[in-house]
Residue, then its C-alpha position, 0 to 999 in steps of 0.5 A: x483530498x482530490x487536491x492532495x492526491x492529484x497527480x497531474x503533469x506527473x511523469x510515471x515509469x512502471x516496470x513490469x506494468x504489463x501484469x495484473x497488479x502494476x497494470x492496475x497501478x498505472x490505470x489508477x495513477x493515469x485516473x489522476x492525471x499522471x503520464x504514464x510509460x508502461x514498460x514490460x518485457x511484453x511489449x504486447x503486455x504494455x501496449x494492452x495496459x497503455x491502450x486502456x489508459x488511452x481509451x480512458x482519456x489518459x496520456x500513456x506509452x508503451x515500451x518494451x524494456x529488459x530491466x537486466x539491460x542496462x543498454x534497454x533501460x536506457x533506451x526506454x528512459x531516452x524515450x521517457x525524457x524526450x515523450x514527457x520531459x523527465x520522470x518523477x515516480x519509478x515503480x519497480x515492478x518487475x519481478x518473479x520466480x524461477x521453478x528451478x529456484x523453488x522446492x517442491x518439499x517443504x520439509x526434508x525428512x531422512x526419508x526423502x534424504x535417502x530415497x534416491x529415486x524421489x522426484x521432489x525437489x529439496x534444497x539440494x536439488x536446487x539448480x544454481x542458475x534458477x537460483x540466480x536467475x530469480x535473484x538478478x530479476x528481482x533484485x539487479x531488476x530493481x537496482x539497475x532500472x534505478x540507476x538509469x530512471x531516478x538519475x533525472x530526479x536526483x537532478x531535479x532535486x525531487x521524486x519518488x520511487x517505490x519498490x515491491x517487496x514481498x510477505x517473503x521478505x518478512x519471513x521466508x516462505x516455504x518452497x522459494x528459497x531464491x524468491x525470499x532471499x530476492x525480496x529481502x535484498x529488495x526491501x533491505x535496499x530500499x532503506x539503502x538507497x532512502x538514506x542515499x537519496x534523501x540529500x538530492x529530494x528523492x523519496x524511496x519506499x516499497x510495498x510488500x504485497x501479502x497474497x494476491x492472484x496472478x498469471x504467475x501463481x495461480x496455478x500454485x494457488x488454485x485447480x483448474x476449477x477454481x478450488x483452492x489448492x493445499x498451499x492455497x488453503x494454507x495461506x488463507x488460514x494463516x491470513x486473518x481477513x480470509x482472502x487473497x489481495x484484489x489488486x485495487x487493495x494495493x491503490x490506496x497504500x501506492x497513491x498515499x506514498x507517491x503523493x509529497x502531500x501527502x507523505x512528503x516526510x515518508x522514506x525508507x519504509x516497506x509497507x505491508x499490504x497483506x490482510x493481515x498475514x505477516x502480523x498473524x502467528x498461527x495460533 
């Protein structure tokens, strides 16, 4: 098993790798054996994660990059090439959501419709810039890194790429109309480009993540003592395993697809790491 999961002289590129969840994806692919280049629009955020890699024993760099920059990608993906001789896996991590793309109403009721004054936010309250600035960042923010990174691979004629998705891409949730909609282009995508590269040896799959905590939602999630808030509890009552993700749930699912031993006749699919929310009817 250690054989069919070792990843050594593998050149990694994660983007967004400064935050919780791909931050935990490099350390682990660093474990075995793989380069890693942590790219983020916090350099401090990459240099943090790199720094650990390195203090373990791993081979790491930091990168600062703009995944809505096509001239900062290409920056970074010069750097790659010349540190590491080429890239072999692109995890597109790189993504979020915008509180002018989101509603703060789950429904809107003819009360809400007609009270001029509320301060909700319902679907016509949506600022189109919000809207468009969390569809650019998840969608163009997986597409165009894409472009520069998985270049070499087509070339060299092998490589994989994994994209993450969302719960909101199966279903959209309430609330983040734009995160939903980004998350869908995101999977949609995947099987896209699957069928686009699987002639030049290039493997596309994603990950879809159920819930898990991170500097980006846990305020939404829980109060400031650590209780669950009401759309906290909602989620963990529609979640069978009762919990949130820890971010070592989402390993086993990453290394299993970015392995060609392992998972070599593997494209084109979104996998759901999410205890059970998107299986989950509500009753």
């Amino acid at each position: 098993m250690d054989k069919l999961f070792d990843l050594s002289g593998k050149s990694v590129v994660i983007t967004g790798g400064g935050g919780i969840l791909c931050g935990k994806m490099a350390m682990e692919l660093a474990k075995r054996g793989a380069k890693i280049a942590v790219t983020d629009l916090n350099q401090e955020a990459a240099e943090k994660v790199a720094d650990a890699i390195k203090a373990a024993g791993g081979t790491a760099i930091a990168l600062a990059c703009n995944v809505l920059e096509k001239e900062s990608i290409e920056s970074a993906n010069e750097i790659v090439l010349k540190e590491f001789g080429g890239v072999d896996i692109l995890i597109n991590g790189a993504g979020g959501n915008h509180p002018k793309g989101t509603s703060s109403l789950e429904y809107l009721t003819p009360d809400e419709l007609e009270n001029d004054s509320s301060e909700a936010t319902s679907f016509y309250d949506l600022d189109p810039k919000g809207v468009g600035f969390t569809l650019n960042l998840n969608f163009l923010g997986t597409f165009i890194p894409t472009q520069v990174f998985s270049k070499s691979m087509a070339k060299n004629g092998s490589g994989v790429i994994i994209n993450i998705s969302s719960m909101s891409a199966f279903t959209a949730l309430t609330k983040v109309p734009a995160y939903s909609a980004a998350k869908a282009a995101v999977s949609n995508f995947t099987g896209w480009l699957a069928v686009h590269l699987a002639k030049v040896g290039v493997r596309v799959n994603a990950i879809a993540p159920g819930f898990f905590l991170t500097d980006q939602n846990r305020a939404l999630l829980t109060n400031e003592d650590g209780s669950m808030t009401a759309r906290g509890n909602k989620i963990i009552s529609n979640t069978p395993m009762e919990r949130y993700g820890d971010p070592e749930d989402l390993i086993g699912t990453l290394v299993w697809l970015v392995s060609d031993q392992a998972a070599g006749f593997v494209t084109g699919t979104v996998i759901a790491v999410d205890g059970g929310f998107n299986a989950f009817a509500g009753v």
